[in-house]
N, C-alpha and C positions, 0 to 999 in steps of 0.2 A: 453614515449609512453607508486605502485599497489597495494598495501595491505594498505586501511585504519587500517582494523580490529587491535587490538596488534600492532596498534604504527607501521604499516609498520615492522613488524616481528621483533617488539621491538628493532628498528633502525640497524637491521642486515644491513650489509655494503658489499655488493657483494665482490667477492675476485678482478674483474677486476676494482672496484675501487679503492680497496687497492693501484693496479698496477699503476692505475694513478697518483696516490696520489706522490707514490714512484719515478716514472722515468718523471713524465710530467713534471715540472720543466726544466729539462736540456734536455729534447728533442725537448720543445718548443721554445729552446733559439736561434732559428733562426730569430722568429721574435721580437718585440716592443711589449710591455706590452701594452694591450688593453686603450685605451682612454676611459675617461667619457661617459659611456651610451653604451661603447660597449662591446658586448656578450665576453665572455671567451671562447677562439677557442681550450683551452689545453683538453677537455672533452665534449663527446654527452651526460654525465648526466645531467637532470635538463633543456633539451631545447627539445623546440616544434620545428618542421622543416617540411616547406614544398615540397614540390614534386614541381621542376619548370622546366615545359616540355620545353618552350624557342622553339618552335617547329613552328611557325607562319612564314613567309613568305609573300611577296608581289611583284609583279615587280616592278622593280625603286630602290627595296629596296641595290643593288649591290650583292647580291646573286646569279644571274642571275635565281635563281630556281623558280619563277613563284608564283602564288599561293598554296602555304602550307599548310595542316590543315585549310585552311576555307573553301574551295570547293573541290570539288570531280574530279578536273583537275585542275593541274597546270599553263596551257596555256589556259584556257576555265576563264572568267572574271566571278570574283566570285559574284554570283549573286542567285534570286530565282530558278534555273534551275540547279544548281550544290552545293547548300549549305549543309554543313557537322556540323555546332555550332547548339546547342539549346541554349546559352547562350548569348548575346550580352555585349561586354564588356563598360561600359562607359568610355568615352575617353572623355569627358566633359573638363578636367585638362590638356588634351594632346596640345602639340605647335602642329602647321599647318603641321611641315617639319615634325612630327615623324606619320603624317597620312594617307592613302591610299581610293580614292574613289571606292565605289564597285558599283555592280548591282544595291541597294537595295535602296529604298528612306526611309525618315521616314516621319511622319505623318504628316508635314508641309511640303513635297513634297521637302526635301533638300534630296544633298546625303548621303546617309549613310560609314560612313568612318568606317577605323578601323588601327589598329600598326602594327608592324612587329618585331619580335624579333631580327633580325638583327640592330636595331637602337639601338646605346648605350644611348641613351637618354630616351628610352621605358626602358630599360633594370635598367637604373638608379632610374628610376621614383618607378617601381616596387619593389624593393630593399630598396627604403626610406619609402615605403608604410610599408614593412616588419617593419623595426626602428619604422616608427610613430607609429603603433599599438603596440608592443613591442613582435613580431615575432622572433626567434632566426636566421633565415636565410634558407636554400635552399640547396634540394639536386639534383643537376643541372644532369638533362635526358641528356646519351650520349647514344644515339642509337646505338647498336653493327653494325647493317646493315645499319648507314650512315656512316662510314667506309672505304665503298668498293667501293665510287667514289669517286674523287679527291674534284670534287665542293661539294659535300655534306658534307666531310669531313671538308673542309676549312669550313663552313657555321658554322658546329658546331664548328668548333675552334674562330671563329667569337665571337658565342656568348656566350662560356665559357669566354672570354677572360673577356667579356662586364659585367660578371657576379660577375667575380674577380674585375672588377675594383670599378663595384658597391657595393660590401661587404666591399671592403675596403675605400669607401667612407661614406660611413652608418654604420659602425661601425656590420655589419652582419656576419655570417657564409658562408661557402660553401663547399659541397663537389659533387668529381666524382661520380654520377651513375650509371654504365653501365649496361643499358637494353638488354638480351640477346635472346628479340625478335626476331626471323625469321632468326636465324643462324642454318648452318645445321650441320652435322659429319663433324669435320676435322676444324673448323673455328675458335674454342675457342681461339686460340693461336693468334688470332689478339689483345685482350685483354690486354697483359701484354706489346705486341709491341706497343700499342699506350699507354698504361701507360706511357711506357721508352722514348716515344718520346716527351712526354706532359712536362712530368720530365725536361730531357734535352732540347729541346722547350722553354719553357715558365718556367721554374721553380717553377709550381704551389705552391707546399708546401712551399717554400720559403715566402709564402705571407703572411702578420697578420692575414691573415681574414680565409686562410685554415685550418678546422677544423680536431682536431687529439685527438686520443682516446687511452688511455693508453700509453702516452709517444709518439706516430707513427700517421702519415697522416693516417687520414680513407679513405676509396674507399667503396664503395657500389657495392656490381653486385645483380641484381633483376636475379631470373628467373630461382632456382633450385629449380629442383626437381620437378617441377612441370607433373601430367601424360601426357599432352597434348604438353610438349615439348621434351620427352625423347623418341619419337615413331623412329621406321624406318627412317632412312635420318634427324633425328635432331641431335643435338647436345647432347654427351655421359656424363655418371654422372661421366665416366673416366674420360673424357676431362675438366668436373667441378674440379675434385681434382684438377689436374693440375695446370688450372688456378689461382684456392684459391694458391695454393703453391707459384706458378711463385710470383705472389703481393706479398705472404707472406713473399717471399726472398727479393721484392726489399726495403724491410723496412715497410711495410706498417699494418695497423691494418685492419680487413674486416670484412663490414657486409653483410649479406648475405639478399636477399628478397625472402620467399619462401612461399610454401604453407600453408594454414588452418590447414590442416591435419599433420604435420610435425612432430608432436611429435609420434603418434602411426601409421605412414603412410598410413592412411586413406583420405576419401573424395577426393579431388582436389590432393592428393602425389601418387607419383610413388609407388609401392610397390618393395624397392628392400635396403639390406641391407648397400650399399654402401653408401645411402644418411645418414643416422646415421653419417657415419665417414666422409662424406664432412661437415653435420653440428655442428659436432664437431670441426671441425677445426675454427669455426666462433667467432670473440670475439663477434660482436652483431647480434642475431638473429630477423627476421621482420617478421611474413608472411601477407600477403596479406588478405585484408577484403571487398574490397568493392565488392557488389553485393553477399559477403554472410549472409549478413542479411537486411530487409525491412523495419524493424518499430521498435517500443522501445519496445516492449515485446521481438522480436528476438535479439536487441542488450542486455539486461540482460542475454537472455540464454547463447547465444556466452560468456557472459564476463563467464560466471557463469564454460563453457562446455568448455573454451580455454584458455582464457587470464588469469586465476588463475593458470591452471594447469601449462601454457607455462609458467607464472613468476616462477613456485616452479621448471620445470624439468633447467631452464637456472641457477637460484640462484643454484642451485644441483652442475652443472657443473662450475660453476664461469663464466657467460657469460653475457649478458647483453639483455635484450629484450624492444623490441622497437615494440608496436603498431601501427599498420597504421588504422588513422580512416578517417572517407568522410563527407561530407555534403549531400550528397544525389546521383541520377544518372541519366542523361536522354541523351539516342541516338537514338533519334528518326530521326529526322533528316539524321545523318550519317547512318542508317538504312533504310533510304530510306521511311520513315515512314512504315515502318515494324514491330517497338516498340513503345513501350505506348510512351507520352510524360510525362516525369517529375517518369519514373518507380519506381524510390525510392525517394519518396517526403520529402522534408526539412524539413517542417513542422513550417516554419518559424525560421529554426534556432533549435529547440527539439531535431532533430532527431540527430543532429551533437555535440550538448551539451549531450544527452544521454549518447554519447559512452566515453565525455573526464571522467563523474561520474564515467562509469565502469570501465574505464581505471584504473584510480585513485584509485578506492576501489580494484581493482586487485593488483595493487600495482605498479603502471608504476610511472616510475621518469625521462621520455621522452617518446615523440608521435611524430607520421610521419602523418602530416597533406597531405593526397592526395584528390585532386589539390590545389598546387595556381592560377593556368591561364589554367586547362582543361576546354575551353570551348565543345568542341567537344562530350565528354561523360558526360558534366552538371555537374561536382566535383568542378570546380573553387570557391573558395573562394576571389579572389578579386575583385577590383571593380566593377557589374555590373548593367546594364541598368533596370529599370522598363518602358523603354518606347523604346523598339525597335523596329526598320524599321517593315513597314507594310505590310503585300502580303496576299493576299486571299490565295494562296497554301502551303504557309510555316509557320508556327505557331511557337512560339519561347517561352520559360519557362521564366520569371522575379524572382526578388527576392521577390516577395509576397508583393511589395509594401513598403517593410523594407528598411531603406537608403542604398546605393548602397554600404556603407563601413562596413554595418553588421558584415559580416562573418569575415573581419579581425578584427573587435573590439572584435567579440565569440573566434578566436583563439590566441585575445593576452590577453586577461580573461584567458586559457584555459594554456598559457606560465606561468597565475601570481599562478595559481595552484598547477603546474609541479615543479614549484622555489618555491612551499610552503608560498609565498606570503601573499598568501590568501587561506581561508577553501575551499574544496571544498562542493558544496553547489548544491542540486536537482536542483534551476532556477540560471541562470547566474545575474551575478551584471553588464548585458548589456542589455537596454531598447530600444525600438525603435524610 
């Protein structure tokens, strides 16, 4: 997720990949040497990865939890009266048994269906999608606040499970995310508890397909630092050390998801000296982009005002930095139509090509594709509809009439970049 200019800083070699270089070998040797066609799980350099929220629900689907992320209740049949997606995903490919009928009809008066992340066979599907385009794999959303019920918990252990099995049937990546949305003071420390449970559990890292950076299982946590989660009654940039540490100790390598502002703690960052020394502790630093820029003049500035500086202060430190870029944004819908529809417009694909150039001439040698499957805030990148269900009250974004596999053909172009491949290049070598 950077320096065309000078050769990529005349092939300067970060120090943390020296480390890899050094210790991955024998740290990796838990698992099988990757098969033909598939990703090298030993290192995050050199791989595009998506954000896979896996966050869908349906009744029937054995979750018992109702409608998830499609409607605005659980128990309320998701329909034009509760809908939360601007995006309709095409299920066109999808068997009978991995579908759910909803409210909504489509324009030949059939039902309108859709998947459920709980189905390993949805879970599978999407996973091979990743391989066919030649996507590096996924960094699987663990909601810190699905956690603190039993069924919600099992749900996610559900479809991490479905996730591991599909990486390592497709020859993909995967790592832990944990999003530390809507936790308050005192909560962080569930964190490393369901780490050690996941650990001993399921033996996650033990898999070929679990991705490790610097010799060590990576873990991801999103969501330091940020001003808007460090207020009164949230969770403390104390409680953040901690955290980083706890992981730190149980073997692990950590990237941290944090804000725009992170380097001189400004815009979107807390103002407070602590955060320095939690993201110092990080071997790969991310911050967060979407919704802060609109069109291709603001993603040059951003590269020009961030992504440069952030690749020279990490290279400084020996860290590694990892871009998150988007496809576009729209929540209109889950806003009740309170926002535009389509707020940050795709542009056919431009807008989301724009940022992998600036990424690239920044000097990125990995990106965090955010979404694979957010249909909810319009980020998804895989497959979806030009012809969804029809309602006078509910209006829904398409892909601009671009086949429904666009955006994963622009981010596995965008993987053959990253691996030097191929140059990178102002228009993509992907047509409609």
């Amino acid at each position: 997720m950077q320096r065309l200019n000078h050769f990529n800083q005349r092939n300067r070699i970060p120090l943390t990949v020296w480390l890899c270089l050094f210790v991955g070998l024998s740290a990796v040797s838990h698992a099988d040497s990757p098969g033909p066609g598939s990703v090298d799980c030993a290192t995050l350099d050199g791989k595009v990865m998506c954000g896979y929220q896996g966050w869908f629900n349906c009744p029937g689907d054995g979750s018992e939890l109702g409608w998830r992320h499609w409607g605005r209740s659980s128990r309320r049949m998701f329909g034009p009266e509760s809908v939360t997606i601007d995006l309709w995903p095409d299920v066109s490919e999808f068997d009978d048994g991995e579908l759910f009928e909803t409210g909504f009809r489509n324009a030949d008066g059939s039902i309108a269906k859709v998947f459920s992340s709980a189905n390993q066979a949805t879970v599978d599907r999407h996973f091979r999608w990743m391989k066919d385009y030649g996507i590096d794999g996924a960094f699987v959303q663990r909601f810190a606040t699905s956690l603190r019920s039993d069924a919600s918990r099992s749900n996610r252990d559900r479809i991490l499970n479905h996730c591991r099995q599909a990486a390592e049937n497709h020859g993909r990546a995967f790592v832990v995310m944990y999003d530390l949305s809507g936790l308050r003071e005192g909560q962080l420390g569930m964190i490393a508890d369901d780490w050690d449970r996941l650990d001993s559990a399921f033996a996650l890292v033990q898999s070929p397909a679990y991705l490790h950076h610097c010799g060590k299982p990576l873990v991801a946590i999103w969501g330091v630092g940020f001003k808007d989660r460090h207020r009164d009654g949230g969770y403390t940039l104390q409680g953040c050390r901690d955290m980083v540490a706890q992981i730190q100790a149980a073997g692990c390598s950590v990237m941290l998801g944090v804000p725009t502002g992170w380097r001189q703690q400004t815009r979107d960052c807390v103002d407070d000296p602590m955060v320095q020394e939690i993201l110092q502790m990080a071997d790969v630093i991310s911050p967060w982009t979407p919704g802060r820029y609109r069109d291709l003049d603001q993603v040059r500035r951003h590269a020009d005002d961030f992504w440069a500086a952030d690749q020279r202060r990490c290279d400084e430190l020996g860290q590694d930095y990892l871009p998150v870029i988007f496809p576009g944004f729209s929540w209109h819908n889950l806003k009740e139509g309170q926002a535009e529809l389509g707020a940050i417009p795709r542009q056919k694909g431009k807008f989301l090509w724009s940022q992998v150039v600036a990424a690239k001439q920044a000097g990125a040698n990995m990106l965090y594709v955010a979404m694979f499957d957010e249909v909810d805030e319009g980020t998804a990148i895989f497959k979806c509809t030009n012809d969804p269900p029809v309602d006078d009250h509910v209006p829904f974004l398409t892909y601009e009439g671009l086949p429904s596999d666009h955006y994963l053909r622009l981010v596995g172009e965008a993987a053959r970049v990253i691996r030097r491949e191929k140059p990178v290049t102002e228009v993509p070598n992907v047509r409609p």
